[in-house]
C-alpha positions in Angstrom: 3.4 32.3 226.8 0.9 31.9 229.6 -1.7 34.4 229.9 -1.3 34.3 233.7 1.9 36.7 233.4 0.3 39.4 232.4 -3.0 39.1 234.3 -0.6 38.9 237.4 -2.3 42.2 238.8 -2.8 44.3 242.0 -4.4 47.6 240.7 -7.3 48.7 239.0 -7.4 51.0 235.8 -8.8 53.9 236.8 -9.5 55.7 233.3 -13.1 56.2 232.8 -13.3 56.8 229.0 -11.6 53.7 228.1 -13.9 52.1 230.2 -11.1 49.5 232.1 -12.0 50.3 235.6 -14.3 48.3 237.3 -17.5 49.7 237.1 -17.9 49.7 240.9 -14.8 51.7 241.5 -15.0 55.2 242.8 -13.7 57.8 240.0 -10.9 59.6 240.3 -11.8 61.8 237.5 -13.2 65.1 239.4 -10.0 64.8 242.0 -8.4 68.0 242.1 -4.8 66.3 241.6 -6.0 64.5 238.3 -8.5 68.1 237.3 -4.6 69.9 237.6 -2.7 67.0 236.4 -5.0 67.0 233.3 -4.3 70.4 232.1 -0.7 69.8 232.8 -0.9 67.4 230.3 -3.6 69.1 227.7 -0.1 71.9 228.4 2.4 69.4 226.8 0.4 68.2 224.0 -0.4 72.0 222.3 3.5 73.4 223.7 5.5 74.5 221.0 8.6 72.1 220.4 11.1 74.0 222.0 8.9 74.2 225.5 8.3 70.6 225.3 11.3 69.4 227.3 10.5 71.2 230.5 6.5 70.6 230.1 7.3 66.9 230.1 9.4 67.1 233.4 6.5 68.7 235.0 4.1 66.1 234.4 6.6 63.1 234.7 7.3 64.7 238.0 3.2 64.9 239.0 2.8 61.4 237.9 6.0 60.1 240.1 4.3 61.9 243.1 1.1 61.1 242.4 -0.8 58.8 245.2 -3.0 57.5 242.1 -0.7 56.1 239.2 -3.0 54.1 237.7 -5.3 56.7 237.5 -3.0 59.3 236.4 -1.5 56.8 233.8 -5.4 56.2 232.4 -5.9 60.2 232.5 -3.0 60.7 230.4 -4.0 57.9 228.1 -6.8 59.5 227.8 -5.3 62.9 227.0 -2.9 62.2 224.3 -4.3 58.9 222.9 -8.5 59.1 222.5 -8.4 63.0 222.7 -4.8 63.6 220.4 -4.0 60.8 219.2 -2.1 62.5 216.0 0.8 63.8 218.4 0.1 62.5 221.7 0.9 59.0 221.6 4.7 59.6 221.2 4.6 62.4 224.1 2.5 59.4 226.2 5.6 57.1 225.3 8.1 59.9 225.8 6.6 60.0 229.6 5.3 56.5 230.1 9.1 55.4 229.6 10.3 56.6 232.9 7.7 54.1 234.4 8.2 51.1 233.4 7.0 48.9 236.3 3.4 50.5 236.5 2.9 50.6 232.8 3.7 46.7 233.0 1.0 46.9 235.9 -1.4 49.2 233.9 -1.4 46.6 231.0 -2.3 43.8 233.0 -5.3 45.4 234.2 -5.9 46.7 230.8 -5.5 43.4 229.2 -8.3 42.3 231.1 -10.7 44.0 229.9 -9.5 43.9 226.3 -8.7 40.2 226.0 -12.5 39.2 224.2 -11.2 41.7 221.4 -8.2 40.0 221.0 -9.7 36.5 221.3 -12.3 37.2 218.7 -10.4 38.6 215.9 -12.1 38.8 212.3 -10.0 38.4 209.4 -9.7 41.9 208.2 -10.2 43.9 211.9 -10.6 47.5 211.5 -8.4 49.8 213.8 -9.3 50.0 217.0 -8.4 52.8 219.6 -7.3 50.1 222.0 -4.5 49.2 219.8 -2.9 53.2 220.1 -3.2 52.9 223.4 -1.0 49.3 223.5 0.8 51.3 220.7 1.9 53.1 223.5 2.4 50.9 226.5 4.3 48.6 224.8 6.8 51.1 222.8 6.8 52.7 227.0 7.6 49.5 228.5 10.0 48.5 225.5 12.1 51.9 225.8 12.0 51.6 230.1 15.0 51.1 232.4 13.0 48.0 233.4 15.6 44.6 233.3 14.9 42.6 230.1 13.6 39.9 232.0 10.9 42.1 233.7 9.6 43.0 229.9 9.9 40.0 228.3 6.6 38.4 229.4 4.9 41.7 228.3 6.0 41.9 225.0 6.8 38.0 224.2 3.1 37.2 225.0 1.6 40.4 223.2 3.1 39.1 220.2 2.3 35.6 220.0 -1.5 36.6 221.2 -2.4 40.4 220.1 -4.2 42.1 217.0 -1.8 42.5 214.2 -1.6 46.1 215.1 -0.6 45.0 218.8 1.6 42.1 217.6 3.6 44.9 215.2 4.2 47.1 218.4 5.2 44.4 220.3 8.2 44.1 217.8 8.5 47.6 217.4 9.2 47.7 221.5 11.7 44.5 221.5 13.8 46.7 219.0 13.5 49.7 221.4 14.8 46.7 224.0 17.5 45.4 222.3 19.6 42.3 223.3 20.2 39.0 222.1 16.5 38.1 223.5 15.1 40.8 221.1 17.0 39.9 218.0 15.7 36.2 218.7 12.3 36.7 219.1 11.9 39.0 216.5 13.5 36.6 213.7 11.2 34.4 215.2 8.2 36.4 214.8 9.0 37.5 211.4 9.7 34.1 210.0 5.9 32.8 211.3 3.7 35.8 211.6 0.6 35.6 209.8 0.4 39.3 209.3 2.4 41.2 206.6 2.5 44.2 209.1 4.1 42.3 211.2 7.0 40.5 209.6 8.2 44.1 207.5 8.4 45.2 211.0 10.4 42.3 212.3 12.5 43.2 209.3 13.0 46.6 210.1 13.9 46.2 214.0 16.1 43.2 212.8 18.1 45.3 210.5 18.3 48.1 212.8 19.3 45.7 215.6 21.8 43.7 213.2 22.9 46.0 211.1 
């Protein structure tokens, strides 16, 4: 898969504790949109269950309106990942779904900037944050409305090339995508992976999608 399909990219990251906006880029972190758009989300993350549902509205609702979705995409990110990342990734996933075509566009500009980790991998890599936060673009994009062909290169290219931890949520999302496509690559995957994680979890999504 070339890497030129996912560096396809027209937006900058605008999240300044990941570090994956350019350094010369103005901050959107002291905006008053992203200051409220923040505690919206800080809301959903300590809601009680039954809350939840509504909470989640409100802040897809912010993001779709949002001028910024890069930014507010990075500030969430930053919310339920780096700062929560116990419960917050699946509430970033649960949100990120309904935008598909920026997270696509949020991980291009991400990959940039992450691509040397990935390039120099040691044999045993410890965990890196970076891999939550694909974690959850990539179970986002996976689970979107977003055609399959609009995913593949996302998902087909983080699996050939990620960290094991990436490459096992890049099969994780092609079950959440389904299809013919899915089932193929992930018997593919699981019969040449050089990570254990990996091929139990093209297992998994392979008996879920087969089964």
């Amino acid at each position: 898969m070339s890497s030129g399909l996912l560096l396809d990219t027209r937006a900058p990251v605008r999240s300044k504790r990941m570090h994956v906006k350019p350094p010369d880029h103005p901050s959107q972190t002291g905006s008053a949109g992203l200051v409220f758009f923040r505690h919206l989300v800080q809301q959903l993350i300590r809601s009680h269950h039954r809350d939840r549902a509504a909470l989640r509205k409100v802040v897809i609702e912010r993001l779709r309106m949002s001028r910024d979705p890069m930014g507010y995409i990075g500030e969430l990110l930053d919310q339920c990942v780096v700062d929560n990342r116990s419960e917050g990734m699946d509430i970033a996933v649960d949100v990120l779904t309904h935008f598909g075509g920026q997270v696509i566009e949020y991980a291009r500009e991400f990959w940039r900037k992450d691509v040397k980790r990935w390039e120099a991998q040691p044999p045993h890599p410890r965990h890196h944050i970076h891999d939550d936060i694909w974690y959850v673009l990539l179970r986002a994009a996976g689970a979107s409305n977003l055609d399959i062909l609009q995913k593949i290169p996302m998902l087909s290219y983080c699996a050939a090339d990620g960290t094991p931890v990436v490459r096992e949520a890049s099969v994780r999302a092609l079950g959440d995508m389904g299809g013919k496509i899915a089932v193929r690559l992930a018997r593919r995957l699981g019969g040449s992976d050089a990570s254990p994680m990996v091929r139990e979890a093209a297992a998994e999504v392979l008996d879920d999608l087969e089964g």
